[in-house]
C-alpha positions in Angstrom: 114.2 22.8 209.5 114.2 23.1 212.9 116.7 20.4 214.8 116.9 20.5 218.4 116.1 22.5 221.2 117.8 22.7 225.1 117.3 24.6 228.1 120.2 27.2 228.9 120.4 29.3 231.7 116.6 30.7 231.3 116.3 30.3 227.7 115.0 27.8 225.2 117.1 27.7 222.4 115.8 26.7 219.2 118.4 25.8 216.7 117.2 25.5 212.8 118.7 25.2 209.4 118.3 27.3 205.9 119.2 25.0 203.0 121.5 26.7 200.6 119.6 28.2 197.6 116.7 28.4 200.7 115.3 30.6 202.9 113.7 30.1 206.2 110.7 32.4 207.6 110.4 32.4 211.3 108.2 34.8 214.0 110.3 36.8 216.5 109.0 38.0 219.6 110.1 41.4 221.6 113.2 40.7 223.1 114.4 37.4 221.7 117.3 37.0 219.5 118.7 35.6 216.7 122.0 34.3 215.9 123.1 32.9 212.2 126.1 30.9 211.8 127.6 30.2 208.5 129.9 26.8 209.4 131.5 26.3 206.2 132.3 29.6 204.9 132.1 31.5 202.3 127.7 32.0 202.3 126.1 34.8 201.9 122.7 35.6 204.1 120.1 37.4 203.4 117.7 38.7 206.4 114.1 40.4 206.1 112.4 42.0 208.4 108.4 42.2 207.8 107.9 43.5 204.3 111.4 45.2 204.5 114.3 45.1 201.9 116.5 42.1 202.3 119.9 42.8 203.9 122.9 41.1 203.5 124.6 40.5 206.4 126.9 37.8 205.7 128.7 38.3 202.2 130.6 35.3 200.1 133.9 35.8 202.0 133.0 35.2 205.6 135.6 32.6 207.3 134.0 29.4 208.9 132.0 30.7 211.9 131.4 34.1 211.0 128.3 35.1 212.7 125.6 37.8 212.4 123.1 38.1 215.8 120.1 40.6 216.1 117.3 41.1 219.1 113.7 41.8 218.5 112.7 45.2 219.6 109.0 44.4 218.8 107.2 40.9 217.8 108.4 40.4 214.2 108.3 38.3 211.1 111.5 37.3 209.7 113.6 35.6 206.6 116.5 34.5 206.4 118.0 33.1 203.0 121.1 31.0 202.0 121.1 32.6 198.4 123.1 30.8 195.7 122.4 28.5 192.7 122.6 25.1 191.8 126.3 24.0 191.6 126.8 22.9 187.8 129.1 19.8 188.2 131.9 20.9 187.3 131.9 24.2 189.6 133.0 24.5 193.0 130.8 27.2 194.4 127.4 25.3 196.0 125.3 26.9 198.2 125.9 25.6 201.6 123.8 25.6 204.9 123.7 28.1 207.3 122.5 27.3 211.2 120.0 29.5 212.8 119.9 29.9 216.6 116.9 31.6 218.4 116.6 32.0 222.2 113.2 32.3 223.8 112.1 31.7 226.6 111.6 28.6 228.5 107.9 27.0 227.8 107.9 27.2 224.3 107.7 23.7 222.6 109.3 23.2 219.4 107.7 24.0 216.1 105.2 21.8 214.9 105.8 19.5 211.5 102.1 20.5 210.6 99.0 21.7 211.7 98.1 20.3 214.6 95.3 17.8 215.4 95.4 17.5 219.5 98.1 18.4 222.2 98.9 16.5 225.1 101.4 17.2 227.4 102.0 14.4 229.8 103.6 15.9 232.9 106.6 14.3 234.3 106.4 10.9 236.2 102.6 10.7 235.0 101.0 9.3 232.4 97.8 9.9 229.7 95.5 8.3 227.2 94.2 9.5 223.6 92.4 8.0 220.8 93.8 8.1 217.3 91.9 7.9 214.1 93.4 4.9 211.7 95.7 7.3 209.1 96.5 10.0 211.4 100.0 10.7 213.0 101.2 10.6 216.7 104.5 12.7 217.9 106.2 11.5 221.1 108.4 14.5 222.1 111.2 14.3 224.4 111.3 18.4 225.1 114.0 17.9 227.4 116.2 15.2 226.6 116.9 11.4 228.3 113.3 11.0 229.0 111.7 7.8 228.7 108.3 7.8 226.7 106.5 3.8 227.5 103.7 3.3 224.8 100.8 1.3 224.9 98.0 1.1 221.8 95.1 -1.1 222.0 92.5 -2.1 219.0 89.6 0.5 219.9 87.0 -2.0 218.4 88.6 -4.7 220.5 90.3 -3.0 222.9 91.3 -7.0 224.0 94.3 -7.0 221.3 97.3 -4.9 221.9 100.2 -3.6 220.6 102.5 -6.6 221.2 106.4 -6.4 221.5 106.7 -10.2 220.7 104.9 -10.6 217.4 106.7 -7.1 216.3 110.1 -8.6 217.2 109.5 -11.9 215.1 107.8 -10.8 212.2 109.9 -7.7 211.5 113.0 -9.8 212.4 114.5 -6.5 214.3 114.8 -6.0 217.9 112.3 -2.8 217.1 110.8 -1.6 213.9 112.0 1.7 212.1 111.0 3.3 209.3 111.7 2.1 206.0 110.2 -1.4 205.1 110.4 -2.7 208.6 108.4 -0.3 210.3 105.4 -1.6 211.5 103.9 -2.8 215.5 102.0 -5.8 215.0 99.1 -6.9 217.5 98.7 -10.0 219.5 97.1 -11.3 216.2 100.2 -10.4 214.2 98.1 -7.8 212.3 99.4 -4.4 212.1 98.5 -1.3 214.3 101.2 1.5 213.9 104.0 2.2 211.7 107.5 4.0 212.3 107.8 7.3 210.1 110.2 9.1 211.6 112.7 8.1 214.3 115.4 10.8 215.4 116.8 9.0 218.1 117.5 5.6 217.2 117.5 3.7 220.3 114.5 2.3 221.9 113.3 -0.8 223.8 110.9 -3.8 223.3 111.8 -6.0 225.9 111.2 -5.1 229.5 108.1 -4.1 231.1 106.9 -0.3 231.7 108.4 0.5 235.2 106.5 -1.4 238.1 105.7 -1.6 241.9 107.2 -4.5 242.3 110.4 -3.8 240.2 110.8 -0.4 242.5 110.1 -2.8 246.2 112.6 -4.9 245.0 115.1 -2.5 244.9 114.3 -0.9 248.0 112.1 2.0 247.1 108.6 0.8 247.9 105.3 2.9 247.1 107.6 4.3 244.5 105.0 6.2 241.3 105.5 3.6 238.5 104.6 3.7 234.5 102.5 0.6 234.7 100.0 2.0 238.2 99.9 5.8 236.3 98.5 3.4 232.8 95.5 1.2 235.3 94.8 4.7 236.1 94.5 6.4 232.5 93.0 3.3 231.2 90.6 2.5 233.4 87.5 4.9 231.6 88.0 2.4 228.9 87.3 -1.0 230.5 90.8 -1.8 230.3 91.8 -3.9 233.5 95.2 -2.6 235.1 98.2 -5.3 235.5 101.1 -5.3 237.8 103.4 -4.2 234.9 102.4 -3.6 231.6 104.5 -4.8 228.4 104.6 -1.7 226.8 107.4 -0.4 224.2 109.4 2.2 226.3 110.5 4.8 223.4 114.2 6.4 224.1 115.0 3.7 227.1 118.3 2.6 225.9 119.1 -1.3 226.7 121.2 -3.4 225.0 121.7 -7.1 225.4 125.3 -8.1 225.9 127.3 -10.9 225.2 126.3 -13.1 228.1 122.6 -12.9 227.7 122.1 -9.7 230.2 120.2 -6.7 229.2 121.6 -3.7 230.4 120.5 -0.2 230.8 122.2 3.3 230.4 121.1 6.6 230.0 118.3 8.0 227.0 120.5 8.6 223.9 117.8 11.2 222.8 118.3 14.8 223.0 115.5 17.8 223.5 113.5 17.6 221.1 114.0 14.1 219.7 110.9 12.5 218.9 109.2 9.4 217.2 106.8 10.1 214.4 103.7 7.0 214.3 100.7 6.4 211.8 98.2 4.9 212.8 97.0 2.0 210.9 93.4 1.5 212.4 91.6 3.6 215.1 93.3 3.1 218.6 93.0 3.8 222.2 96.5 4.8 223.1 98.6 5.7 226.5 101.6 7.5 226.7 104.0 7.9 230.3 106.8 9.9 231.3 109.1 7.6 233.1 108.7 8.0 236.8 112.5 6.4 237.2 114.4 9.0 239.5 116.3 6.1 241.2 118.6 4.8 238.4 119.8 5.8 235.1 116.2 5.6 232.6 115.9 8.9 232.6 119.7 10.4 233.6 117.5 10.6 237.7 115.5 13.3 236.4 112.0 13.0 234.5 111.1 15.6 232.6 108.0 16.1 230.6 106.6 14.3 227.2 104.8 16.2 224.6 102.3 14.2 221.8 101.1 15.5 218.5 98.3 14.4 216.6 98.3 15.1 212.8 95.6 14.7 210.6 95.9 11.8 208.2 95.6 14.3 205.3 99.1 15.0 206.1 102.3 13.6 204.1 105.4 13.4 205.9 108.6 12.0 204.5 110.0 8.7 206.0 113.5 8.9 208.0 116.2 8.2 210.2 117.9 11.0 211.9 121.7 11.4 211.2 124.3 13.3 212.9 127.9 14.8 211.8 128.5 15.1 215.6 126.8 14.4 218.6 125.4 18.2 219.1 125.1 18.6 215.3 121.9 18.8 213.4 119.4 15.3 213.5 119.1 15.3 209.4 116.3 13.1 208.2 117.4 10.5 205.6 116.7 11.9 202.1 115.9 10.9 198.7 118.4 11.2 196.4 117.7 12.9 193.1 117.6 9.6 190.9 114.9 8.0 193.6 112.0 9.0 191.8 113.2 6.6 188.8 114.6 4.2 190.8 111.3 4.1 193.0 109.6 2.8 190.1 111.3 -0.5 189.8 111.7 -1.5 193.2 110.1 -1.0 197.4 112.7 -2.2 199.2 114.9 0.9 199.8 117.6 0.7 202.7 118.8 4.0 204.6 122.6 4.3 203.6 124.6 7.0 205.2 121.5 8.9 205.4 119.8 8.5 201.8 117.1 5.9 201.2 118.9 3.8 198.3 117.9 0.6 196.4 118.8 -3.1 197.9 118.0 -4.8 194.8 115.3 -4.2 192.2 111.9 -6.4 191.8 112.4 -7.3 188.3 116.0 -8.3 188.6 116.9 -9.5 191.7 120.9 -9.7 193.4 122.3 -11.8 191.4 121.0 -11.1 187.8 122.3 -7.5 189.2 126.1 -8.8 190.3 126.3 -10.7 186.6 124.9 -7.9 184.7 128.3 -6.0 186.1 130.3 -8.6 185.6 129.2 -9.7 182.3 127.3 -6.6 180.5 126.7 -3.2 182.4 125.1 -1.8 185.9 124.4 1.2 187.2 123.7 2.2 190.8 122.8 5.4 192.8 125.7 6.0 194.9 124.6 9.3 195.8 124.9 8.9 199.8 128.6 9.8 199.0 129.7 12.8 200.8 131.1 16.1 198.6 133.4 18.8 199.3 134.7 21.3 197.6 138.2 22.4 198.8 139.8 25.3 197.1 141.8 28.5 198.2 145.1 29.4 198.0 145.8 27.0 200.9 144.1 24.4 199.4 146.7 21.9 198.2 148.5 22.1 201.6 145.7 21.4 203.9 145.1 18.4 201.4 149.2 17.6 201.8 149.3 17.7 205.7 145.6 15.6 206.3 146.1 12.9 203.7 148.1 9.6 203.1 148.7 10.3 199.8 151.1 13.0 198.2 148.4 15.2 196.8 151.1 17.6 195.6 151.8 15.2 193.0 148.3 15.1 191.4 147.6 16.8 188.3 144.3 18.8 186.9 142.3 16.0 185.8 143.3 13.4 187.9 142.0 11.3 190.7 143.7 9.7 193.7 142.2 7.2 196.4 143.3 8.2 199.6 143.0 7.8 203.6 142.5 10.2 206.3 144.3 9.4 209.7 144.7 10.4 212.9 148.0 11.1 214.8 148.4 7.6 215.8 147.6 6.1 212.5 143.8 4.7 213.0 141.5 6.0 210.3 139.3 8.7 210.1 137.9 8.0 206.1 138.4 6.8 203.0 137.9 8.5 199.3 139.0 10.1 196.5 140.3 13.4 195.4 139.9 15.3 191.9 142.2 18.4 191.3 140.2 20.8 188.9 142.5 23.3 189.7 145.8 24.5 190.9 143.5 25.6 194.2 140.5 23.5 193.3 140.1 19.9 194.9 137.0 17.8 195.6 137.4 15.4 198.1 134.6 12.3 197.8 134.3 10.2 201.1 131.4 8.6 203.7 131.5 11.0 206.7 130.5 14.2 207.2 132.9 14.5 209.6 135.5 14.6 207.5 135.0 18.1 206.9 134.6 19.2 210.2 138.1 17.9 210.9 139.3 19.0 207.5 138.4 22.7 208.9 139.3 22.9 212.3 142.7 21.3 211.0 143.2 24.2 208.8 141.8 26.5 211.5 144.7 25.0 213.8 147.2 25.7 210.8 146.1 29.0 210.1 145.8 28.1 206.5 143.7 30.4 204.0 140.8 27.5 202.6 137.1 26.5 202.4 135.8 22.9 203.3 132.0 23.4 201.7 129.9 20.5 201.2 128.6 19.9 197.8 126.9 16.6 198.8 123.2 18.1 197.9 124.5 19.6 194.7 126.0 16.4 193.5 124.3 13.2 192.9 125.6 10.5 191.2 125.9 7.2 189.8 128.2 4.5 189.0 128.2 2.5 185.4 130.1 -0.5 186.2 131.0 -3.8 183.4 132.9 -4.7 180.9 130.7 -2.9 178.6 130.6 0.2 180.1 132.6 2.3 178.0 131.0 1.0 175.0 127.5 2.1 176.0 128.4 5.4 177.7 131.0 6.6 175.0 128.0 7.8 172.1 126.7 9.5 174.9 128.9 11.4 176.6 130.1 14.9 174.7 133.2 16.6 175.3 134.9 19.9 174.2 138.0 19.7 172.3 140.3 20.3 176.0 139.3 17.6 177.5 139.4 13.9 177.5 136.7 12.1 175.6 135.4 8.5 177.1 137.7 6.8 175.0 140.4 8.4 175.9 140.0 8.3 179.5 142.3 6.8 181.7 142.3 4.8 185.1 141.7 7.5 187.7 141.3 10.6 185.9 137.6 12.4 185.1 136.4 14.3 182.3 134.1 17.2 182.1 131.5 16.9 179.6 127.3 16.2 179.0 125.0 14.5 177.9 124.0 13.9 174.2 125.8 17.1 172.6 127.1 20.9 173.4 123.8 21.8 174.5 122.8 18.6 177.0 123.4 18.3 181.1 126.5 19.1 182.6 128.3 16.3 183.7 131.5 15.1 185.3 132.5 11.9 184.6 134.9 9.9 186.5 136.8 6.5 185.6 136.5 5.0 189.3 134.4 2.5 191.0 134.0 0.0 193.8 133.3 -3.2 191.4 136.5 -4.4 190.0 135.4 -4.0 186.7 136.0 -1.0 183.9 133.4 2.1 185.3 132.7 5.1 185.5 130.9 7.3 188.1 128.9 10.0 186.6 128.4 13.2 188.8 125.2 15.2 188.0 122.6 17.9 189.7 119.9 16.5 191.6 117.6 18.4 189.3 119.2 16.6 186.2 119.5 13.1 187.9 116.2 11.6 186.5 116.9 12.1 183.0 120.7 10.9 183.4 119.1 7.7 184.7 116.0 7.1 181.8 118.9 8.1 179.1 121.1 5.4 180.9 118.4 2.8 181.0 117.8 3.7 177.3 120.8 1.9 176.2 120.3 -1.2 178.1 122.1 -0.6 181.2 120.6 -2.5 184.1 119.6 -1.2 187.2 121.7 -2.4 190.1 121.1 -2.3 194.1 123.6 -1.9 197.7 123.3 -5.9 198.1 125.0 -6.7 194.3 127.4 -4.0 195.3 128.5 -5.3 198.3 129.6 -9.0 196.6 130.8 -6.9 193.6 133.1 -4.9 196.0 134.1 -8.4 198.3 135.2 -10.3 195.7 137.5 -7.4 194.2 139.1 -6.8 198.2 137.7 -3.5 198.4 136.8 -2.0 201.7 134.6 -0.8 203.7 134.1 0.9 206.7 133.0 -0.3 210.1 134.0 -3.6 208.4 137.4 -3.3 206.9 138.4 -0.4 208.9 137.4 1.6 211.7 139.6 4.6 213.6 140.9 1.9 215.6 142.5 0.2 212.5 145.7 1.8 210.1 146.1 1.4 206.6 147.7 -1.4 206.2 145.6 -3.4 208.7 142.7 -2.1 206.1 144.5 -3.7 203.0 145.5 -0.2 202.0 148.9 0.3 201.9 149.6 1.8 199.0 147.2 4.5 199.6 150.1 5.6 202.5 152.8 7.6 200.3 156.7 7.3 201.5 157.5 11.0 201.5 159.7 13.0 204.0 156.9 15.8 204.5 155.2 15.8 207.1 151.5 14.3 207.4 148.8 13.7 210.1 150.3 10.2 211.7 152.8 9.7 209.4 155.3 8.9 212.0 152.8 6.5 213.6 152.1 5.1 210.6 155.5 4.1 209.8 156.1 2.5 213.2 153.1 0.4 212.5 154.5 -0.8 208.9 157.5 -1.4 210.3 156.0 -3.8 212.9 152.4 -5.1 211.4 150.5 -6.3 214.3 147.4 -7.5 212.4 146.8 -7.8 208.4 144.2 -8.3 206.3 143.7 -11.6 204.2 141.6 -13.6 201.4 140.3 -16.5 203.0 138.5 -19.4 200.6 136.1 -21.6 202.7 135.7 -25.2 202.3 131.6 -26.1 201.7 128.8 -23.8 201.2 128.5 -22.8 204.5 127.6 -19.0 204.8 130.3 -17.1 206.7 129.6 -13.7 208.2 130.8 -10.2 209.1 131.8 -10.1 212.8 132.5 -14.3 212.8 135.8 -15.5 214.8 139.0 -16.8 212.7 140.7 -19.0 214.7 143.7 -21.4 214.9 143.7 -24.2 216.8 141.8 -22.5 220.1 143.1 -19.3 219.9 141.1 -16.6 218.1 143.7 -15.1 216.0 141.2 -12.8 213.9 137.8 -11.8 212.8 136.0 -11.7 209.4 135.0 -8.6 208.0 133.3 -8.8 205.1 132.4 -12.2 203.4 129.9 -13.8 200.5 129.4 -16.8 198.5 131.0 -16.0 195.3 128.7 -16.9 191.9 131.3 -16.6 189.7 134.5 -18.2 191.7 132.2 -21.0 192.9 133.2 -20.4 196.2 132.5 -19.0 199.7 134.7 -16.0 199.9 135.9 -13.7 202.8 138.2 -10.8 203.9 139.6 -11.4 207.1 141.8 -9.0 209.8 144.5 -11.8 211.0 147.2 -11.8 213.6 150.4 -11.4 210.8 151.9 -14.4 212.3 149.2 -16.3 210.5 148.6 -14.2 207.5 151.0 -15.9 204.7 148.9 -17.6 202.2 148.5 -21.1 202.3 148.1 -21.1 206.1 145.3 -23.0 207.2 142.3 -21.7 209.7 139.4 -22.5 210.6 136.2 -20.1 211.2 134.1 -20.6 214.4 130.1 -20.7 214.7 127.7 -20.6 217.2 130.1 -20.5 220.2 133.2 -20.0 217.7 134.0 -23.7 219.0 131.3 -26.6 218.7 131.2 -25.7 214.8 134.2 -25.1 212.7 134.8 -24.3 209.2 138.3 -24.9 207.4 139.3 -21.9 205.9 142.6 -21.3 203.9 144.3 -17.5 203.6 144.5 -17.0 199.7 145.7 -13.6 197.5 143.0 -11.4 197.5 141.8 -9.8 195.5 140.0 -12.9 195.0 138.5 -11.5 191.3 140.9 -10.6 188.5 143.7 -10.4 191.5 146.1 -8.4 188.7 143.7 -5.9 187.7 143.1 -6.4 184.4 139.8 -5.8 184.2 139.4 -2.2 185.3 142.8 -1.3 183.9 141.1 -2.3 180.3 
């Protein structure tokens, strides 16, 4: 997969990645070179030249970062494989991804998705036009980076009806589609004309005209080369009359509107080789520019050239989002998980989660039937978009000891602990849990990739003797939340004699077992869950992830989607990040301060951390709002005038009756009984009494899950 490429020195380097368990073929011409990197450690490559033997160059025990480079002494065909197999579920050996860099030199364009259909390279400051054919695919290609890309697509029956930013913005209720289910451009006529399949930048505009004449006299530089003059140009062979400025959608401009009602401008976000993937839903006259801004910050005051694709419409491309670890790491496309061709079945509206495309509710259930199947009967739901890592070594439990909250020394083989990640001065990094399968073995569960990089370059710092390697393709799996869960699960689930059947299991610990006897898929089974209820979380290959699902299904459990989880989660006080916490808030600001341990060794931000519980500056609450009013994340808590906090999360609840919310308070206000009030619209013509209540709101003692 190739991911980016960048101009260095004289060189283009192209940066790719091999899968583990894949292998990646590639040409090499006389005199470049090739570099592989294996960033998590402990991967072996495999490298072929032409129809020679494989050789290993990298073996099983190479440290994070060991690299093998090579240069072509002729033009060359070449493989290079991640070798491994799949990761049973209880195993802690996947096969991890290793990062291929090639340096050419400069002119090259990046490698194609497909076979291509027509090339067009619009030169800096310029602009062209193109037809399309309805079905086929058009690739605007940043090559260099912070270049803005204005669009323009006309009806080439009726070349009168246009691509129109207004009608996109109010049908798809976005400031500008994406793909997934709001994806399409809509026309004048609201009818659709392209659709979003791939976006790896993630930051466009809709709102402001393709750069002008008038725009550039206005500022001082009149005469200046303009978008909208170089479209009258390109148009004009197809009867299209030119306009002063043309409302086109300017792809990788980055604008923002900001709390007063301004919309301001910065630099592109995208990086060489970003690029928006279209289909064309009817045959179209098209025009694409390269910003001719040099004057402020469009295109960083330097356009650079725009490359366009055309694929035929024979071709299938997969539908995503790019997602990054880091801001120079690898743009991954959001994935399927391995129970989505199940789940696809029984519902279209998917959501991209943390880079997977996962369920929001199902079509023959709907969000709340989903919610009281949990709390009543049984649910499941993919919760695959969790991140893995396996963390073993002789060095493992200390890394593990210095990096969490929680005293990890204590846990035993078997067990499970929630936990939080921090920072030196106490704000959070991540939450998640840890399983010891070992005295060396650990696997850490948590939402960011990130995680790991920090996990290694602490240990790197530390000189400590571990591997951080992500298991997070090798392990899907799915929670089986409700009162019945164990019930249904239990005649399914074998275990050997040494460990703990079903039954038997107890609040955070896992079992390692399969499915329907000796002989059936390996399994890990976990009692944990984000629902408040008795669960499980079953962890399974990708490969075997369909069958766990029908087997599941079998029994009566009821498919469950992300929008019954999140008032499932609200209603027990569990949290969530970028609404409960961020790296800006501590622990105990999250609601978590049991997960912080009281232990004289020393951990990342424990002193900070106990300066902060010492003297609680902010605290999360319950809140229970008078009326049926809906109450949202991000909506001011105030008393009297004064803002005193924010919500965070909030629903109405079906089963309390009542509108519900978690809320990060000033402490002064945050004994319960205290009356607020929560603003809307301005935070002051519109007030909602609110009063702070114990939260967990549902089964606040725990009963339930403990059962």
């Amino acid at each position: 997969m190739l991911v980016r490429n960048f101009v260095k020195s004289n060189v283009l380097m192209e940066t790719f990645y091999v899968r583990g368990g894949e292998a990646l073929s590639l040409v090499l011409r006389q005199g470049e070179s090739l570099e592989v990197v294996d960033e998590q450690g402990g991967q072996p490559c495999e490298i072929q030249i032409a129809d020679g033997l494989p050789c290993e160059v990298l073996d099983g025990n190479s440290l994070p970062g060991t690299a093998f480079r090579m240069e072509a002494e002729e033009n060359c065909n070449v493989s290079v494989a991640a070798p491994g197999q799949p990761m049973l579920p209880h195993e802690q050996m996947p096969p991890t991804d290793l990062r291929v860099n090639v340096q050419r030199p400069i002119g090259n364009f990046p490698v194609p998705l497909a076979k291509v259909k027509a090339e067009i390279l619009v030169r800096a400051a310029t602009a062209e036009s193109y037809r399309i054919e309805a079905g086929d695919y058009i690739q605007i290609i940043d090559l260099d980076g912070q270049q803005c890309s204005d669009f323009l697509a006309f009806d080439a029956l009726c070349p009168e009806h246009e691509l129109d930013a207004t009608a996109t913005r109010t049908l798809g209720g976005r400031i500008y589609p994406g793909p997934g289910l709001y994806s399409k451009f809509f026309d004048d006529r609201m009818l659709p004309m392209v659709e979003v399949i791939r976006d790896t930048c993630g930051r466009h505009d809709t709102f402001g005209l393709a750069c002008n004449a008038k725009g550039y006299a206005d500022a001082g530089y009149p005469g200046h080369g303009n978008c909208s003059d170089n479209f009258n140009e390109v148009l004009n062979p197809f009867g299209i009359l030119p306009r002063a400025g043309w409302p086109a959608i300017n792809f990788f401009f980055n604008t923002e509107v900001g709390a007063d009602g301004a919309i301001v401008a910065d630099e592109a976000w995208s990086r060489p080789g970003d690029y928006v993937l279209l289909r064309a839903l009817r045959d179209l006259i098209c025009a694409s520019s390269s910003c001719a801004d040099d004057v402020f910050t469009t295109n960083a005051y330097d356009p650079t050239d725009i490359l366009i694709r055309v694929y035929d419409k024979s071709e299938v491309f997969s539908k995503g989002i790019a997602n990054r670890m880091t801001p120079d790491a690898e743009p991954r496309l959001t994935r399927e998980s391995g129970f989505h061709q199940a789940t696809s079945k029984l519902t279209r509206d998917f959501v991209e989660s943390n880079g997977y495309w996962l369920p929001s509710h199902f079509t023959d259930f709907g969000v709340v039937s989903e919610y009281l199947a949990c709390r009543n009967a049984a649910g499941m739901i993919d919760l695959s978009m969790l991140r893995k890592f396996e963390v073993t070594g002789p060095d493992a439990e200390a890394l593990l000891a210095v990096a969490m909250t929680r005293n990890v020394r204590k846990l035993s083989v078997g067990q499970v602990v929630y936990t939080a990640m921090c920072y030196e001065n106490g704000g959070m990094i991540d939450d998640g849990t840890i399983m010891r399968l070992g005295v060396n073995n650990f696997r850490f569960v948590c939402g960011s990739d990130y995680s790991a990089i920090w996990l290694r370059e602490l240990a790197k710092e530390r000189q400590l003797r571990v591997f951080v390697r992500s298991s997070t393709d090798q392990l899907h799996n799915l929670s089986v939340q409700g009162p019945l869960s164990r019930e249904l699960l239990a005649p399914l689930i074998f275990t050997p004699l040494l460990q703990p059947s079903l039954n038997e299991l107890k609040w955070f610990r896992f079992t390692i077992g399969r499915l329907d006897g000796p002989d059936g898929i390996p399994l890990v089974v976990s009692r944990t869950g984000y629902t408040g209820e008795l669960g499980y979380e079953i962890w399974v290959h990708p490969s075997n992830a369909v069958a766990l699902w029908d087997r599941l299904a079998s029994v009566g459990i009821q498919p469950m989607g992300l929008e019954a989880l999140d008032m499932l989660r609200i209603e027990a006080g569990l949290i969530l990040a970028g609404h409960e916490f961020s790296d800006e808030t501590d622990p105990y600001e999250a609601g978590i301060g049991f997960a912080v341990a009281d232990r004289e060794e020393m951990f990342i931000g424990r002193d900070a951390l106990r300066r902060r519980a010492a003297n609680p500056l902010r605290k999360l609450v319950g809140l229970v709002i008078e009326g049926n009013e809906l109450v949202h994340h991000g909506d001011c808590v105030h008393s009297g005038r004064a803002q005193i906090g924010v919500v965070t999360s909030a629903m109405r609840s079906p089963i309390l009756g009542q509108s519900i919310a978690l809320a990060r308070v000033d402490g002064y206000y945050a004994e319960i009984g205290t009356m607020l009030e929560i603003g809307k619209l301005d935070g002051h013509q519109k007030r909602l009494d609110a009063t702070v209540v114990r939260f967990p709101h549902y089964d606040p003692e725990k009963t339930r899950v403990r059962a």
